[in-house]
MIGUDREN-280025 format. One record per residue: residue in one letter; x, y, z of N, C-alpha, C in turn. Coordinates in steps of 0.2 Angstrom, whole numbers, plus 5000, padded with zeros to 4 digits. Each point is the difference from the previous one (the first is absolute). Layout:
REM residues N
AXYZXYZXYZ
...
***
This chain:
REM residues 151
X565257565696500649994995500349945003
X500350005008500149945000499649934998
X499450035003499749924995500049984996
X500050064994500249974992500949975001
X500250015003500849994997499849935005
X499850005004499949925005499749934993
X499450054998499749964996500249964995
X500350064998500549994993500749955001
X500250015007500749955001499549945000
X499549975005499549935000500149974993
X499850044995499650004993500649974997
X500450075000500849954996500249925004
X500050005007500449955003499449944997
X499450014999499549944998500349984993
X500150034995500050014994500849984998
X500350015004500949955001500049934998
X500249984994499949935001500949985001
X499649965004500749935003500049954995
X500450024994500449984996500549925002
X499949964997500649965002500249974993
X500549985001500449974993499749954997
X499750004995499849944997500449935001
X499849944999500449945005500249984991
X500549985001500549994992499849934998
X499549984998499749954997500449984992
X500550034998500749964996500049935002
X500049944998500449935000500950005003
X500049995004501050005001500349974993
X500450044997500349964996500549935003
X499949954995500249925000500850035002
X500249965004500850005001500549974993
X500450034998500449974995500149915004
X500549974995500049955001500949995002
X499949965003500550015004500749974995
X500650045002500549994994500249945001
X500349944995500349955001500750005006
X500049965004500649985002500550024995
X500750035002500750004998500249944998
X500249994993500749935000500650045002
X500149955003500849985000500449944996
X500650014997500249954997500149935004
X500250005006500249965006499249944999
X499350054999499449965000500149944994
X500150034996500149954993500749964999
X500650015004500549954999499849935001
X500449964995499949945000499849984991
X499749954998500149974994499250005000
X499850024991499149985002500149974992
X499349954999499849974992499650044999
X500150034996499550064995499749964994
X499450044999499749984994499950104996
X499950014995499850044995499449974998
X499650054998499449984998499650054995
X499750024994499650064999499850045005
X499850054998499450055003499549945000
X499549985007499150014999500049934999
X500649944998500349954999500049955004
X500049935003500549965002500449964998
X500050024993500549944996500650035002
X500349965002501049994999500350024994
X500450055001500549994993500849985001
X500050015006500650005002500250005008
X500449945002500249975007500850044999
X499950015008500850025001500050015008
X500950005002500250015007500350075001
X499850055005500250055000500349985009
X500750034999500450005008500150065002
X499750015005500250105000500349965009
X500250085000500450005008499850075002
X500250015006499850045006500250074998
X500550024993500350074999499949974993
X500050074997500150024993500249964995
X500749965002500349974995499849935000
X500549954997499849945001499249974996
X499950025000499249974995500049984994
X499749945000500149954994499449984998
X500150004994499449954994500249954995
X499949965003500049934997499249964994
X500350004995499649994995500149974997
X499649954997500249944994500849965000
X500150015006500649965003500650055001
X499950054997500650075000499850035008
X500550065001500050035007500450074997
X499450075001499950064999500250035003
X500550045002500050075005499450035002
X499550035001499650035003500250075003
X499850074999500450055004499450035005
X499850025004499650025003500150065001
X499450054995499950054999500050055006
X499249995005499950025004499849985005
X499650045007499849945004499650065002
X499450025000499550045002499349985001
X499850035006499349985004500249915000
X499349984995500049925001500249984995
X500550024995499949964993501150015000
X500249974996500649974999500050004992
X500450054996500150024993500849964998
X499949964997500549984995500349984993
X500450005000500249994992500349924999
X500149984994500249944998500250004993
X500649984997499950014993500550064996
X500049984994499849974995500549935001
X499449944998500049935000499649984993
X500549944999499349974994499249985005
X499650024995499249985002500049925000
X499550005006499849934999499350004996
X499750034999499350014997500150034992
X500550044999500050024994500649984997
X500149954997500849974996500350044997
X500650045000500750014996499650075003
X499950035005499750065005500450015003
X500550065004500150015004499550025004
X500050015006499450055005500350015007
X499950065000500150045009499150015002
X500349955006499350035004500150045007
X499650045000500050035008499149995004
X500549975007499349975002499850045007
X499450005001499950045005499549945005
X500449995006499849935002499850055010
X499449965002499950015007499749935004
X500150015006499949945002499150015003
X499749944999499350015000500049935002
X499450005005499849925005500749945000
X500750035002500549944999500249994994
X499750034994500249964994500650114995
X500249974995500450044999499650024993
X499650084998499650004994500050064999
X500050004994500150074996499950014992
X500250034995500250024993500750005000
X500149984992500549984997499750064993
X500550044999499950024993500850004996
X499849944993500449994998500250044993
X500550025000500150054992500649954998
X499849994992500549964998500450034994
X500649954997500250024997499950054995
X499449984996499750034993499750055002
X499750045004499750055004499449975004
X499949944997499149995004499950005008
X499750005004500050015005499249965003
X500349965007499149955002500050055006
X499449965004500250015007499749955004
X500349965005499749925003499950035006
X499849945003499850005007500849935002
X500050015006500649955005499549985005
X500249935002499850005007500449955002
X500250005005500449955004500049985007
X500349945001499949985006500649985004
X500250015004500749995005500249944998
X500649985000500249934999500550005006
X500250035001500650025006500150075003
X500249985006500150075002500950025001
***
């Protein structure tokens, strides 16, 4: 008897398989990309020459000087020889939200238009979208880009 039970412990311990984990052959997923740098207004104080241009575009429709400063207030757009108020909506992650407006258009005659721009600094230069709603209800949406003229 003890040898059957002797036998039968061998038999089982042969028959035990050592198991191990499968090795997790999954790809690592790709790391997100990394968030943009924060603006700060202090980055963009100072005077830039901007251009407006379509979407997909590089025609020009329209030059102008934007003077922002280091806080909320004070921001200015100058356009077709006039000079705008600017209010500056918000200031989140990398992008600066503004407003501007109602002004006559330089693109659409006997138009008023308010634009709200959403501008971030990108290689030194100042770029973003301009979506402009005008008086009669129409509404576009540009590209900006600008370059430092003064700090």
């Amino acid at each position: 008897m003890r040898r059957t039970l002797l036998l039968c412990a061998v038999v089982l311990a042969a028959c035990a398989k050592n198991e191990q984990p499968a090795a997790d052959t999954t790809p690592a997923a790709a790391a997100p990309p990394a968030a943009p740098a924060p603006i700060a207004l202090a980055d963009v104080a100072g005077t830039w020459d901007t251009k407006s241009m379509p979407m997909g575009r590089d025609t020009v429709l329209a030059t102008s000087e934007v003077t922002a400063t280091g806080t909320m207030e004070g921001w200015k757009l100058k356009l077709d020889g006039k000079t705008y108020s600017t209010k500056v909506l918000s200031v989140a992650g990398d992008s600066i939200v503004s407003e501007t407006g109602p002004f006559p258009s330089v693109l659409r005659k006997g138009q008023r238009v308010t634009i709200n721009t959403v501008t971030r600094l990108r290689d030194g230069k100042m770029v973003g979208t301009i979506h402009a709603k005008y008086s009669n209800g129409d509404t576009t949406t540009m590209r900006i880009e600008g370059t430092r003229k003064s700090p």
